[in-house]
Residue, then its C-alpha position, 0 to 999 in steps of 0.5 A: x529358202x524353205x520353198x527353193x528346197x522345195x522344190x529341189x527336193x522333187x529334182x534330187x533323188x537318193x542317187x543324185x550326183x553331188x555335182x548337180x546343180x539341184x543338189x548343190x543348191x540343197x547342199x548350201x540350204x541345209x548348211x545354212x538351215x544346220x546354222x539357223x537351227x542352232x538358234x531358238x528363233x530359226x527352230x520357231x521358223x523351221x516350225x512355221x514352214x510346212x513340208x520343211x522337216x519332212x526335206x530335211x529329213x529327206x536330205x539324208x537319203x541323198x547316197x552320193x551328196x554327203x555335206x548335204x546329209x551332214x549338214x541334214x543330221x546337223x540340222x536334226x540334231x539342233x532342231x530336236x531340241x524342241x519337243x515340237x519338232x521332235x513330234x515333225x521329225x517322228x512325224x516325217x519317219x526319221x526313224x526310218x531314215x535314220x537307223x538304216x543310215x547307221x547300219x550302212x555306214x557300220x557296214x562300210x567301216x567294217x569293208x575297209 
């Protein structure tokens, strides 16, 4: 699974349509990966695979793909309960991801 998100992480980019074929397959991945994660031995797996945190973080930057960016926070959340995925996501820049994707939602709720 690690390396199907892989490698559709190199076909989508932050303005993929949510209907592509690649970003489906991301968004079913990162459903599942939200439900793994929420169990102690699917965080120690996330962990064991290389570039897996940095696509899950990437996964939020997806603009018009919204379940797969839900599922990708999810995702963050259940993991961040390790302190060593904590230091993955520090290390793949969730904090650059992240804030930005607050002061832009901010920005819509104020718009409607």
């Amino acid at each position: 699974m690690a390396t199907l998100l892989s490698r559709c992480m190199c076909i989508v980019q932050p303005t993929t349509l949510a209907n592509e074929p690649a970003a489906r397959i991301v968004t079913n991945i990162m459903h599942t990966l939200s439900v793994l994660s929420k169990f102690e031995s699917g965080r120690v797996e996330i962990l064991k695979f290389g570039g897996l945190v940095e696509d899950i973080v990437h996964c939020t930057e997806l603009e018009f793909v919204p379940s797969a960016v839900d599922a990708a926070l999810l995702t963050s959340a259940n993991i961040s309960v390790s302190s060593e995925l904590q230091d993955a996501l520090l290390r793949a820049g969730f904090l650059w991801y992240f804030p930005a994707m607050l002061i832009a939602s901010s920005v819509i709720v104020e718009i409607r």
